[in-house]
Backbone as a ProteinNet text record, in pm:
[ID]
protein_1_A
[PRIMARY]
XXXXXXXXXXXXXXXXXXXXXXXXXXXXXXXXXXXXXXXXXXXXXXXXXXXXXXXXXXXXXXXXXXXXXXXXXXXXXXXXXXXXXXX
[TERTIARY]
14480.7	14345.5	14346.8	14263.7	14211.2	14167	14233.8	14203.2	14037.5	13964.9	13815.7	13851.3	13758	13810.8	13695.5	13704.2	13617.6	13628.6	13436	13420	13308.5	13287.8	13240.5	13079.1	13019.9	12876.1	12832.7	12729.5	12638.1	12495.6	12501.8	12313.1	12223.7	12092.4	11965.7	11940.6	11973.3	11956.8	11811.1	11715.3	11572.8	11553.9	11600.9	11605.6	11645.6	11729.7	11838.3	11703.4	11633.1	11539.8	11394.7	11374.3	11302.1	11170.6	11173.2	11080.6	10999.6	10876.9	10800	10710	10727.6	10655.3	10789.8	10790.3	10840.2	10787.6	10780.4	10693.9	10746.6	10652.8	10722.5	10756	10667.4	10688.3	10867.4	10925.1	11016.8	11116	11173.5	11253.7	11417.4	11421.8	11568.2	11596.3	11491	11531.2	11555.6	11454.4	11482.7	11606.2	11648.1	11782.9	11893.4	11890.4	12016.5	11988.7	11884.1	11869.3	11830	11902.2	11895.1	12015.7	12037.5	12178.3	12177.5	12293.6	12282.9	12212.6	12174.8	12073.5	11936.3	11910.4	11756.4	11723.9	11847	11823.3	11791.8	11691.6	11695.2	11815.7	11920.6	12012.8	11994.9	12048.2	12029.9	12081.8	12038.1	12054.2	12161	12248.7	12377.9	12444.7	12452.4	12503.2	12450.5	12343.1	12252.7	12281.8	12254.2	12296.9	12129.3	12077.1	11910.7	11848.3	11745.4	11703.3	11588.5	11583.8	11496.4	11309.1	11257.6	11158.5	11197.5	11286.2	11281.5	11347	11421.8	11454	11314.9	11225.6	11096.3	10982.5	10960.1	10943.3	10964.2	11118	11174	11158.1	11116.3	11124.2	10972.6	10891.6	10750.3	10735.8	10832.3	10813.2	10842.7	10938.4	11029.5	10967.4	10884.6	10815.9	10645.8	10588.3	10473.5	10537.9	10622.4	10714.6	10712.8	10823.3	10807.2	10608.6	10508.5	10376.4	10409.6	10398.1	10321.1	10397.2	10486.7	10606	10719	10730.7	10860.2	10976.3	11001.3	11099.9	11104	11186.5	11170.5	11202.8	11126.5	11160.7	11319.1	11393.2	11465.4	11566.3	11671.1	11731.4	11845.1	11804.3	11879.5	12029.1	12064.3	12242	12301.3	12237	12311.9	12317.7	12292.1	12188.9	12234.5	12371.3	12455.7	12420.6	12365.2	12374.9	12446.5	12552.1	12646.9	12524	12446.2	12339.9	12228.1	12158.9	12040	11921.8	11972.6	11881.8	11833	11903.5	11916.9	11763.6	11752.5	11610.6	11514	11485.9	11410.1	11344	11237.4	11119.6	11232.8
4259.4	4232.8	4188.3	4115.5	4054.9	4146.6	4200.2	4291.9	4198.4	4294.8	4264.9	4233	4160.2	4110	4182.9	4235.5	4344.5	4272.5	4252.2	4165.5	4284.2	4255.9	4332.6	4350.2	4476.5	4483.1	4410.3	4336.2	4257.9	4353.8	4328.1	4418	4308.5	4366.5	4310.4	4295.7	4182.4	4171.2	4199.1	4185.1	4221.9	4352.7	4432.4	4615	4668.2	4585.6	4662.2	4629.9	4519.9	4493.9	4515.5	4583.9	4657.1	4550.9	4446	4352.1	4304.2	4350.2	4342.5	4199	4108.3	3962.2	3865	3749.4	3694.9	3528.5	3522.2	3385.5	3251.9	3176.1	3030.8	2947.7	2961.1	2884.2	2909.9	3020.9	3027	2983	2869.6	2800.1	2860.5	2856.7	2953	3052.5	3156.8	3269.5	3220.1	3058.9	3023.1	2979.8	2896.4	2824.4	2897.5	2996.9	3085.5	3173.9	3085.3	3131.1	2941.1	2870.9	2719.1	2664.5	2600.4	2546.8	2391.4	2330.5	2209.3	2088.8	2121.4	1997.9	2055.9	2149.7	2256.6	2281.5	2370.8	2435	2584.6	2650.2	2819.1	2882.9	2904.6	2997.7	3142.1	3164.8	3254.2	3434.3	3569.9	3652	3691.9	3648.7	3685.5	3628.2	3552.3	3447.7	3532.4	3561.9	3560.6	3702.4	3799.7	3976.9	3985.4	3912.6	3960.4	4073.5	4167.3	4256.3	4185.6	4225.3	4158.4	4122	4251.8	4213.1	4138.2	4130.8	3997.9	3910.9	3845.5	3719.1	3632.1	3757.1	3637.1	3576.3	3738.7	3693.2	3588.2	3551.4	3409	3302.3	3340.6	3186.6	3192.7	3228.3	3229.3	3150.4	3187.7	3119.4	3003.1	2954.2	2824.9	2738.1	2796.3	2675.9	2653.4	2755	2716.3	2624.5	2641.2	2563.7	2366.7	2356.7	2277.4	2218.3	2287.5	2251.9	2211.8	2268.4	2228.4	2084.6	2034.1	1948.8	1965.3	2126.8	2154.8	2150.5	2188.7	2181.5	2032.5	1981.6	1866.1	1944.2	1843.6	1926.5	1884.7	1683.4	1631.1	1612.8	1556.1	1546.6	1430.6	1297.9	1143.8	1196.6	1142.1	1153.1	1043.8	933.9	816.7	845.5	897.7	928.5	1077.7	1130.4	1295.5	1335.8	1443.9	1431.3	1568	1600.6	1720.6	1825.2	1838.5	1963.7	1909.9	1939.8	1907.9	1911.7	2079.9	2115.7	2083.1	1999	1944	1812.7	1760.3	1705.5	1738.7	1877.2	1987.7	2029.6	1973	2026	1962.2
-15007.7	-15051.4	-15197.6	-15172.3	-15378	-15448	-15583.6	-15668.6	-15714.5	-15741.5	-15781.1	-15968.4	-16014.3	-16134	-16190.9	-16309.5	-16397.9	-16515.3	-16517	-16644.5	-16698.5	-16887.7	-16937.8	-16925.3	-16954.4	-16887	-16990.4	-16977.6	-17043	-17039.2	-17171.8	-17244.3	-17300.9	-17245.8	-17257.5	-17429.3	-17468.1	-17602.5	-17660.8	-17571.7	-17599.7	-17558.3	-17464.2	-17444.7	-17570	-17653	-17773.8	-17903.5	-17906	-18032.8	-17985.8	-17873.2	-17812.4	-17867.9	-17763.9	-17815.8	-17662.7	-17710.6	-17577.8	-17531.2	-17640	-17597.6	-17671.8	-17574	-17645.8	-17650.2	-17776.6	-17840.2	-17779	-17685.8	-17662.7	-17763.6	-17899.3	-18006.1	-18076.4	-18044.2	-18081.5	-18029.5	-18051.2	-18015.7	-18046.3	-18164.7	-18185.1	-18104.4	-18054.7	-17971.2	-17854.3	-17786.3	-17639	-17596.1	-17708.6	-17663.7	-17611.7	-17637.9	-17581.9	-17447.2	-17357	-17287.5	-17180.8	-17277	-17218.3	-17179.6	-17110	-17120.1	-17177.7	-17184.1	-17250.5	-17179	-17069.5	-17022.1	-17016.5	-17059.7	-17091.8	-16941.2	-16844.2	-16755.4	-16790.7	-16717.7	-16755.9	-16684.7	-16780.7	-16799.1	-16649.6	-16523.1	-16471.1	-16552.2	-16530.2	-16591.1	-16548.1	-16477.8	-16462.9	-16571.6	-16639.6	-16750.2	-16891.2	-16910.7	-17006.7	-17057.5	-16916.5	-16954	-16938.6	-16937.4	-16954.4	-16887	-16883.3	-16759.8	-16681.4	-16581.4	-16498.3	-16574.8	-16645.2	-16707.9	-16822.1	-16854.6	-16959.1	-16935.1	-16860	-16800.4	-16714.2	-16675.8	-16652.6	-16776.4	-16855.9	-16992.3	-17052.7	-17027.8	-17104.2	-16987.9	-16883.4	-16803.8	-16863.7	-16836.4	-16862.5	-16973	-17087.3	-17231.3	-17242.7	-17140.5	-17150.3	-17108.9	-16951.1	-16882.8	-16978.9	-17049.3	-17159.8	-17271.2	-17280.7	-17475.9	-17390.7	-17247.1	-17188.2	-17147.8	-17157.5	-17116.4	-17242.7	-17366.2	-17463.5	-17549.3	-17503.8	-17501.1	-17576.6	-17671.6	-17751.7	-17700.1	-17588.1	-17491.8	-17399	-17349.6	-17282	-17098.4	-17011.7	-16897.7	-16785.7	-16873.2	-16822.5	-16957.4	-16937.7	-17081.9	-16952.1	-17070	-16992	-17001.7	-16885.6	-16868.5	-16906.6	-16947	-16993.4	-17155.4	-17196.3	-17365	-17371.9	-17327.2	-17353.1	-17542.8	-17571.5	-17704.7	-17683.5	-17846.9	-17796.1	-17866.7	-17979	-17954.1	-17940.8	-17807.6	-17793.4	-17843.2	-17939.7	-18057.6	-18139.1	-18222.4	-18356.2	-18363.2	-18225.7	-18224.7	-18232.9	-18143.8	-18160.9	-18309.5	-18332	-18500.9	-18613.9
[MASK]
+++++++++++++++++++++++++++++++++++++++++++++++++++++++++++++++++++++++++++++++++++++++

């Protein structure tokens, strides 16, 4: 049988700064919960807890309404930080 591979537990970076809203306007806090084509990051990846991994989708898809976020990012047009356009 295949030995099971043991990876380290991942913590809710928002359980630890015990932060109960989190701002769509804040862009610095979203990105690390974006990936490089501004997909939402699943919480297996992220370490997130379940109430705050929707928290942050919630925030991502308002930042995307309000147009801070983009909802496609061109594949012909790769930029290496996507950020840096961003404000």
């Amino acid at each position: 049988m295949a030995e099971r591979r043991k990876f380290k537990k991942r913590f809710c970076k928002y359980c630890e700064q015990k932060v109960d809203f989190i701002d769509y306007k804040d862009l610095n806090g979203l990105k690390f919960s974006l990936s490089e084509r501004f997909k939402i990051m699943p919480r297996r990846l992220t370490g997130n807890c379940k109430r705050h991994q929707e928290l942050v989708t919630v925030a991502i898809k308002r930042a995307r309404q309000t147009a801070l976020i983009p909802y496609i990012v061109d594949r012909k047009n790769v930029v290496e930080s996507p950020f840096e356009n961003l404000r």
